[in-house]
Kinemage of the C-alpha trace (Angstrom):
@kinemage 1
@onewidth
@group {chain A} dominant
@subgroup {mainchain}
@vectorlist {calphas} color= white
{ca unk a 1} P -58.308 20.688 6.202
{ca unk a 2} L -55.402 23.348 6.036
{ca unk a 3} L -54.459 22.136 9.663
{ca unk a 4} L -53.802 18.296 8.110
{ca unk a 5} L -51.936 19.969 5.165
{ca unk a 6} L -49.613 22.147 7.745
{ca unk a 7} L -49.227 18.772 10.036
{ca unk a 8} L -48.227 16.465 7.017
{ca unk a 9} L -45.459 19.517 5.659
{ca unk a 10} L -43.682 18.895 9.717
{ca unk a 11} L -43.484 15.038 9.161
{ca unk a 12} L -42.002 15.435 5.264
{ca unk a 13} L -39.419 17.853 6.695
{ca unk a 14} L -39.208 16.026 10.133
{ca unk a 15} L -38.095 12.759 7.376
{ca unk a 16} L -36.247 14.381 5.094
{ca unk a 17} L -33.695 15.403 8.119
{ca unk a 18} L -33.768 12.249 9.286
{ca unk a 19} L -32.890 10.211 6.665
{ca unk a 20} L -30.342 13.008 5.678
{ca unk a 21} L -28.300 12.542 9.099
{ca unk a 22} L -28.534 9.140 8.803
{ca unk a 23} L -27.144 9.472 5.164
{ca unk a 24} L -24.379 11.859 6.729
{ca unk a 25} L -23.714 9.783 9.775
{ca unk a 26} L -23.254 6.688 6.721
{ca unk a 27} L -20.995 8.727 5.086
{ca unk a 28} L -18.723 9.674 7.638
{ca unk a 29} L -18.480 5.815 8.864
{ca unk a 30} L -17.313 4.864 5.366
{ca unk a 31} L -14.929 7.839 4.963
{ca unk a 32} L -13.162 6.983 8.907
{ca unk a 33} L -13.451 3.740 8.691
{ca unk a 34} L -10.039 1.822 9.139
{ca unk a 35} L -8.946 -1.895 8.550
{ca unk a 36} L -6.613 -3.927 9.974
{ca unk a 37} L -3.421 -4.134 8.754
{ca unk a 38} L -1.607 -7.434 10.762
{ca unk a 39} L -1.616 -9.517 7.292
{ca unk a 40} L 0.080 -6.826 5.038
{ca unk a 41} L 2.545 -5.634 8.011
{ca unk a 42} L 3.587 -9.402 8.040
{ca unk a 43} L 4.263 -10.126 4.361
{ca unk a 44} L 6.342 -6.941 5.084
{ca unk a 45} L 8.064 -8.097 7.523
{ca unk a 46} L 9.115 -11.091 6.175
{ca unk a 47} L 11.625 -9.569 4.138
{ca unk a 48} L 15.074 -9.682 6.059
{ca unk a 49} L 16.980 -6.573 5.436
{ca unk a 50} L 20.538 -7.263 4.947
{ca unk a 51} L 23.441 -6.735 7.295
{ca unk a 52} L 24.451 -3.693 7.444
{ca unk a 53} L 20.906 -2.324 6.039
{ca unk a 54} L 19.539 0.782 7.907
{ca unk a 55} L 15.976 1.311 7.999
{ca unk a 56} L 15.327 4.638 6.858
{ca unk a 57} L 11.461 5.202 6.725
{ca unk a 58} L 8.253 3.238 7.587
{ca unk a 59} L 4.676 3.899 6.233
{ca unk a 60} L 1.666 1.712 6.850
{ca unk a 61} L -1.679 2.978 4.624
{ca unk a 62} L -4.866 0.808 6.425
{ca unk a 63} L -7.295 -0.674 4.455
{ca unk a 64} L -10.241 1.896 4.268
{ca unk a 65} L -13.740 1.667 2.733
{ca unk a 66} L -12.754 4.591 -0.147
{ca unk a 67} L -9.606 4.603 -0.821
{ca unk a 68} L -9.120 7.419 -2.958
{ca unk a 69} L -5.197 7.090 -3.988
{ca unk a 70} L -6.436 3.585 -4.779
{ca unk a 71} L -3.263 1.995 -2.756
{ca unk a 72} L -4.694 0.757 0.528
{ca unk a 73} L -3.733 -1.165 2.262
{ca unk a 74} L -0.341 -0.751 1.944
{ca unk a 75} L 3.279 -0.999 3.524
{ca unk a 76} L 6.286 1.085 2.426
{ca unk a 77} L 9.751 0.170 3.932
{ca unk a 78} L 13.212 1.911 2.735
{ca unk a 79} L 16.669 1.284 3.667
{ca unk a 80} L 20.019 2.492 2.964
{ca unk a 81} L 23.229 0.693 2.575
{ca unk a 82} L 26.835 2.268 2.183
{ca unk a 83} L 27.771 -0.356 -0.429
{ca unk a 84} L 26.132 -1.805 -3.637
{ca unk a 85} L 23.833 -3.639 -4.088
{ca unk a 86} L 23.413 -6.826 -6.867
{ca unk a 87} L 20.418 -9.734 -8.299
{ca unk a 88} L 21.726 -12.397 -5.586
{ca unk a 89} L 21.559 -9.777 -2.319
{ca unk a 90} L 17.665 -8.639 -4.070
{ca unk a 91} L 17.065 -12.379 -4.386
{ca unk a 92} L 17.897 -13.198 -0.907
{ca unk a 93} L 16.207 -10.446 0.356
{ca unk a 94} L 12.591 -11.391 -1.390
{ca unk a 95} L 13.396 -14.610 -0.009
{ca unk a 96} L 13.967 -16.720 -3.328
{ca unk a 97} L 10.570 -15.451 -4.495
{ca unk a 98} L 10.166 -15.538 -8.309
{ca unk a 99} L 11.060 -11.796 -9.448
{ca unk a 100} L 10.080 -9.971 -12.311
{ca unk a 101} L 12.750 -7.399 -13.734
{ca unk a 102} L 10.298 -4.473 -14.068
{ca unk a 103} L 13.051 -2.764 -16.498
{ca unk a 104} L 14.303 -5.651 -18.422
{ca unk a 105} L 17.778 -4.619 -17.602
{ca unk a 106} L 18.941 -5.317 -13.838
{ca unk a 107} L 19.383 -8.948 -13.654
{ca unk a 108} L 23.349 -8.159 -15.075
{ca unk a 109} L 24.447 -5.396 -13.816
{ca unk a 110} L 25.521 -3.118 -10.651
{ca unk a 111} L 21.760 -1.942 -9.556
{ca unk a 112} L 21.913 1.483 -9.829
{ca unk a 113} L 18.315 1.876 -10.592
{ca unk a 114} L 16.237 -1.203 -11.097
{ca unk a 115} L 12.841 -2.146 -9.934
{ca unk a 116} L 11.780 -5.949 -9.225
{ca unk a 117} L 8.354 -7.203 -8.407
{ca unk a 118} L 6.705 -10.265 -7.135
{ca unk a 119} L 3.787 -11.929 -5.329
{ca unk a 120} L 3.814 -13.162 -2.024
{ca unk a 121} L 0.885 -14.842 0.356
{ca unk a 122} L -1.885 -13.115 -2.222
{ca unk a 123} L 0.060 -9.612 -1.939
{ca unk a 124} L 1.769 -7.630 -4.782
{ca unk a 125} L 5.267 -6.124 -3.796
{ca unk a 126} L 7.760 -3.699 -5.732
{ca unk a 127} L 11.408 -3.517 -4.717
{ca unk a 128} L 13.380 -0.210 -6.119
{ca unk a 129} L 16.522 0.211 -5.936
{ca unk a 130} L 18.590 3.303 -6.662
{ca unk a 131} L 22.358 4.455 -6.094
{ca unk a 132} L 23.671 7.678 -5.577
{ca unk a 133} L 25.941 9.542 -3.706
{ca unk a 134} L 28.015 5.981 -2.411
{ca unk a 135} L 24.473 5.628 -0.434
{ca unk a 136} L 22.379 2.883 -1.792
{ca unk a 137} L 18.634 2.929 -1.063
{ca unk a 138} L 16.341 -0.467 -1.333
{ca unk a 139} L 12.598 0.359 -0.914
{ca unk a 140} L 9.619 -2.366 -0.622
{ca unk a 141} L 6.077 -1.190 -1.649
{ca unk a 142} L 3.540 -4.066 -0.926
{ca unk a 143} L 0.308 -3.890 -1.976
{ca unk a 144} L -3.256 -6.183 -2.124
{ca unk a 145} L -3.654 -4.873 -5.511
{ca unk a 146} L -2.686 -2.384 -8.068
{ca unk a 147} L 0.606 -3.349 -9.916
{ca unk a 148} L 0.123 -4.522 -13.117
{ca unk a 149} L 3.280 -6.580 -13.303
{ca unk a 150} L 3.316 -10.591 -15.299
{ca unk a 151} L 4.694 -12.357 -11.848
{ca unk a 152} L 2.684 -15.609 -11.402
């Protein structure tokens, strides 16, 4: 009888491990785990830059299982321009989209630092624009989710 006892401890234990690297080989599938990002890199694409705009950075965030900053996927684009910037050049670069003037205050004036947002083929995008040092800098966030803005 204590030989049955001893024989039935080996298969808990020889379970227990098993299902615990299965549980860590789960985990570490959901935590590399990478989607694509073709659908999002369009939408931000499809913002022309305008002339004379220099692309200054590029960042691409894939779609993962966790997503712990809570912004994925996501595509960040900046430019700079040695002029200013106004409404009409933001509206022609979002394409005409309906924009919401995040600070209630850039529609009128020289955009030295405003923020629009919009919608566009079920994604959420944020334009910023700042001015300093004769440089301006236009940046486009676009996002599935995670703005908060009233845009329809």
């Amino acid at each position: 009888m204590n030989s049955n006892k001893k024989v039935n401890l080996k298969k808990v234990i020889l379970s227990a491990a098993i299902i615990l690297l299965t549980l860590a080989g789960v985990l570490v599938y959901a935590l590399s785990w990478q989607g694509d990002t073709k659908d999002i890199e369009a939408v931000a694409d499809s913002f022309k830059p305008l002339d004379g705009w220099q692309e200054a950075e590029r960042e691409v965030v894939t779609p993962k299982i966790i997503c712990l900053m809570g912004n994925c996927p996501e595509v960040y684009k900046s430019w700079k321009y040695r002029k200013s910037v106004d409404y009409d050049d933001i509206k022609k670069f979002a394409g005409y989209d309906e924009l919401l003037d995040v600070d209630d205050r850039c529609k009128n004036n020289n955009l030295n630092v405003c923020e629009f947002s919009g919608k566009r083929n079920g994604y959420q995008y944020r334009i910023h624009v700042s001015r300093r040092d004769d440089v301006t800098n236009v940046g486009l966030n676009v996002r599935k989710g995670g703005f908060v803005d009233n845009v329809n």
